[in-house]
N, C-alpha and C positions, 0 to 999 in steps of 0.2 A: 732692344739690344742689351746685352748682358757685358757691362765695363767691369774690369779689373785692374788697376797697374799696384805692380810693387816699386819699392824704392832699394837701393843700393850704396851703402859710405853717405846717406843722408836722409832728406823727408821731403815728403810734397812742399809748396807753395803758392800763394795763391793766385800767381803767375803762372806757375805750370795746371794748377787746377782748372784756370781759363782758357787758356791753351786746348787743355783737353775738353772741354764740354763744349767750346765754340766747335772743335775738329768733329767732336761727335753728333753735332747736330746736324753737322753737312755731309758727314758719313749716313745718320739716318733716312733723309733726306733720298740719297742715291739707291738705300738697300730695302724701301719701303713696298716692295715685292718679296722680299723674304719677311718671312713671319718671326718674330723679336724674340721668340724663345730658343730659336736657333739660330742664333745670330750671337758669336763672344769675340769681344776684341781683349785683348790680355796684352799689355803692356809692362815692360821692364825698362825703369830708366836708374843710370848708374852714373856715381855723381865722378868726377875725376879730381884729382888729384893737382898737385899744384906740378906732376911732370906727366900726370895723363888726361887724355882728353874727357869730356864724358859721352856718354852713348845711350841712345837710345831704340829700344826694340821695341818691335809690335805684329803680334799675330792677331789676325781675323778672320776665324773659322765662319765658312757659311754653307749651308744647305749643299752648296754643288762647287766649293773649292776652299784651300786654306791660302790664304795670302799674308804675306811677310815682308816690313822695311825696317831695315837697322840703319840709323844718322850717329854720324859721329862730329864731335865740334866742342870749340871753348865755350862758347855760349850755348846754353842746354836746349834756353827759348828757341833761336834759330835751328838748332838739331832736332826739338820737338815738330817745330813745323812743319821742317825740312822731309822729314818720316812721316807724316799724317801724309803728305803733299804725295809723296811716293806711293802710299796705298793708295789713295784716292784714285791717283790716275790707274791701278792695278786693280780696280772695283769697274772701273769706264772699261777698261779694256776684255775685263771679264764680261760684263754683259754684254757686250757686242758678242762674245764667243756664243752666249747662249741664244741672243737675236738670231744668230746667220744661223742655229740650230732646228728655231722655229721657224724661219724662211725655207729651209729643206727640205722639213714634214709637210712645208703647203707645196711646195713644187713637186714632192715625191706623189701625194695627193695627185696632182695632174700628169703629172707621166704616168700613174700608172691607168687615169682612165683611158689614156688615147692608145697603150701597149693593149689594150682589149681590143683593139684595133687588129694587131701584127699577128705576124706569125709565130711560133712558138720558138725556133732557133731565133727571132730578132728581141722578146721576152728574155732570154736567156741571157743574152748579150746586154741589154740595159741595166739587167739586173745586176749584171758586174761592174756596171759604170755606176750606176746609183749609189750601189757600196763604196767604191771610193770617194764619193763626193761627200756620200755620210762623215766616212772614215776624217776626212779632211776637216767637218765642222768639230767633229768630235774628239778628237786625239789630243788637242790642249788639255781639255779637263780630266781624257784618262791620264795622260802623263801626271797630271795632279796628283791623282789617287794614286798612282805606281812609285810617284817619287814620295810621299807620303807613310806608305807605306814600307818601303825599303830603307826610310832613314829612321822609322821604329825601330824594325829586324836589327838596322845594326846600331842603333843605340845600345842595344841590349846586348850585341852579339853574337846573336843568332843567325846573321846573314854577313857573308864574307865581304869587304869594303868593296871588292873587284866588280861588285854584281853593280851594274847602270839602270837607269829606268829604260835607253833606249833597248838597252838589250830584253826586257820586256815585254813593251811595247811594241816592238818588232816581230816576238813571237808571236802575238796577239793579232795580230795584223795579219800574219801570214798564216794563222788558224783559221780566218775567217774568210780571207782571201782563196782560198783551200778548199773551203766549205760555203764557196758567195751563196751557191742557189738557196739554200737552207736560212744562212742567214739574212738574206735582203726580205723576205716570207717571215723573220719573228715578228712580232707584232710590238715587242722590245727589245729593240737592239742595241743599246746601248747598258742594259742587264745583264745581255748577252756578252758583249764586252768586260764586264765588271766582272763576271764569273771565271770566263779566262782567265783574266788578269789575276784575278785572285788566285785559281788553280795555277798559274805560273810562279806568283809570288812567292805560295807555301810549299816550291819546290825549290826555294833558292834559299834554302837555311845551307848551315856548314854540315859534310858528310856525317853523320850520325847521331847528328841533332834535330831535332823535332824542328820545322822550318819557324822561325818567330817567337820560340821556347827557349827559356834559357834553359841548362843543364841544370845540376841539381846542387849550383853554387846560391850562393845567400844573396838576397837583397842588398847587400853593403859591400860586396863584390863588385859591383855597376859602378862605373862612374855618376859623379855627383850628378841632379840633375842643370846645376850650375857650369859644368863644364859640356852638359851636352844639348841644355836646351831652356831659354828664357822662361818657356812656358812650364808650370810645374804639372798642367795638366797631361803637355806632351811626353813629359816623363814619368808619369804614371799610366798612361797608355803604354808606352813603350817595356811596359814589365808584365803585360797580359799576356796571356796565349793568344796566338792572333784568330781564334775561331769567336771569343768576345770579343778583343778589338775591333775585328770589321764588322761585329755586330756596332757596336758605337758607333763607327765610320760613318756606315751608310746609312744607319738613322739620321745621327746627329749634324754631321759635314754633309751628307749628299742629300739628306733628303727626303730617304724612301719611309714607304710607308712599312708595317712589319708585315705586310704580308709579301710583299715589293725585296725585301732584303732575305724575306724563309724562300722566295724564287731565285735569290742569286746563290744562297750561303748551302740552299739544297737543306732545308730544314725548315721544321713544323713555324707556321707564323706566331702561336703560344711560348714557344722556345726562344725565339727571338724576342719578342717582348719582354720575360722574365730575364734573359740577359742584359737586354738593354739596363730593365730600371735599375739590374744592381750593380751594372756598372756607372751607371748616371750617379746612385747616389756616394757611389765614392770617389765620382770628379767632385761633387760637391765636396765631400769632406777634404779633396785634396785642396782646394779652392779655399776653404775655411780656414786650415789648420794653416795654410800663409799667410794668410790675412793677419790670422793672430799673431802669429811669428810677428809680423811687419810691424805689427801694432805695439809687442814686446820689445822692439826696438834689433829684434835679428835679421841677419840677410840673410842667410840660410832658409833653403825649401825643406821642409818637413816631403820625410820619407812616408811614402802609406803601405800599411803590410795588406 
């Protein structure tokens, strides 16, 4: 796992230091199914004030979700905890989503040998039941990816605040619901989902903007990434054209592999890879250039052009 926290109006200590490596070791501990190079937890703790409290964020991107707890409290200790405790339990609740995912592939497994059985109108009819029962295992984690992705778009702008994930999500749902026969027969359908979803997404920018593009205003136009987002990586994502962003995405948060993500994105699996690395390495420099910030004694995120 890949730890980051910054500081805020103060510095670590060797009580919050402890804090966080005891929390991490019992987060590693639960995530020891995803592989440690994909796996970032980024943390923001901000000290308060003698008329504010202080507060504590923390995002933790993985393979197949991004999870998020902010604690607020006079004591930082207790707020610290308080916030690891909140993810933990949102890491549990996650892999149950993904357990009852692979309990479906084995039961879909067995319904469809005994449907070799039926007749082809009762094939047809399962087919549609099977779909929504996917749909049911599955629909937490797209909401993931659809809320994810539509609070980039408007981070930046480019997607109007009105737009919801259910409203998405819904479309999606009722493409495939539209189209059950075809898709209960992909051999990945939760791919299949993701390209939806994405072709939904990059139609939900504002009238005569590029959906997930800004216009052809400057980087210093956006709000700070302090007012829009703890994490300084999520706000250097959110200033991509989203044809790189969800290349990152679904490498780095979901998972795929690049040939897996040239299937959703409709592009060569070479092209994906060359995007990926150059977008990887300037999450790194974004990553770095806070670090030093921090180390320089600023709260301020450094901007990446």
């Amino acid at each position: 796992m890949q730890v980051h926290f910054s500081y805020q109006h103060g510095s670590s200590t060797p009580q919050l230091e402890k804090i966080i490596q005891d929390n991490v070791a019992k987060l590693d501990q639960l995530l020891v199914r995803f592989s440690p190079d994909l796996v970032h937890l980024h943390g923001l703790i901000e000290f308060g004030t003698n008329a504010q409290v202080s507060t504590c964020s923390v995002n933790l991107w993985l393979p197949t979700a991004q999870l998020h707890a902010t604690e607020q409290g006079r004591d930082l200790g207790v707020a610290l905890r308080a916030c690891f405790d909140h993810l933990k339990e949102q890491v549990k609740k996650h892999k149950e989503v993904l357990r009852r995912e692979g309990e479906w592939k084995r039961k879909r497994y067995k319904a469809e040998k005994e449907n070799k059985k039926l007749e082809i109108g009762e094939l047809h009819l399962d087919g549609r039941q099977q779909l929504r029962e996917y749909l049911d295992q599955v629909l937490p984690q797209l909401r993931v990816f659809v809320e994810r992705e539509l609070r980039y778009q408007q981070m930046n702008g480019a997607c109007d605040q009105s737009v919801e994930k259910d409203e998405i999500v819904n479309l999606v749902v009722e493409r495939c619901l539209g189209d059950h026969k075809a898709f209960s027969g992909d051999p990945t359908p939760f791919h299949r989902l993701l390209k939806e979803a994405i072709q939904a997404l990059n139609g939900s920018g504002e009238k005569g903007q590029r959906p997930g593009e800004r216009s052809s205003e400057s980087p210093a136009s956006v709000s700070s990434p302090q007012q829009n987002a703890a994490d300084p990586v999520d706000y250097y994502l959110s200033t991509l054209p989203p044809e790189k962003r969800q290349v990152y995405v679904l490498r780095a948060l979901e998972g795929f592999e690049y040939d897996e993500a040239a299937q959703v994105l409709g592009r060569l699996p070479s092209e994906i890879e060359e995007t990926f690395q150059s977008v990887s390495r300037k999450v790194s420099e974004a990553l770095q250039a806070t670090r030093r910030s921090h180390d320089e004694g600023h709260s301020s995120t450094p901007q990446i052009q």
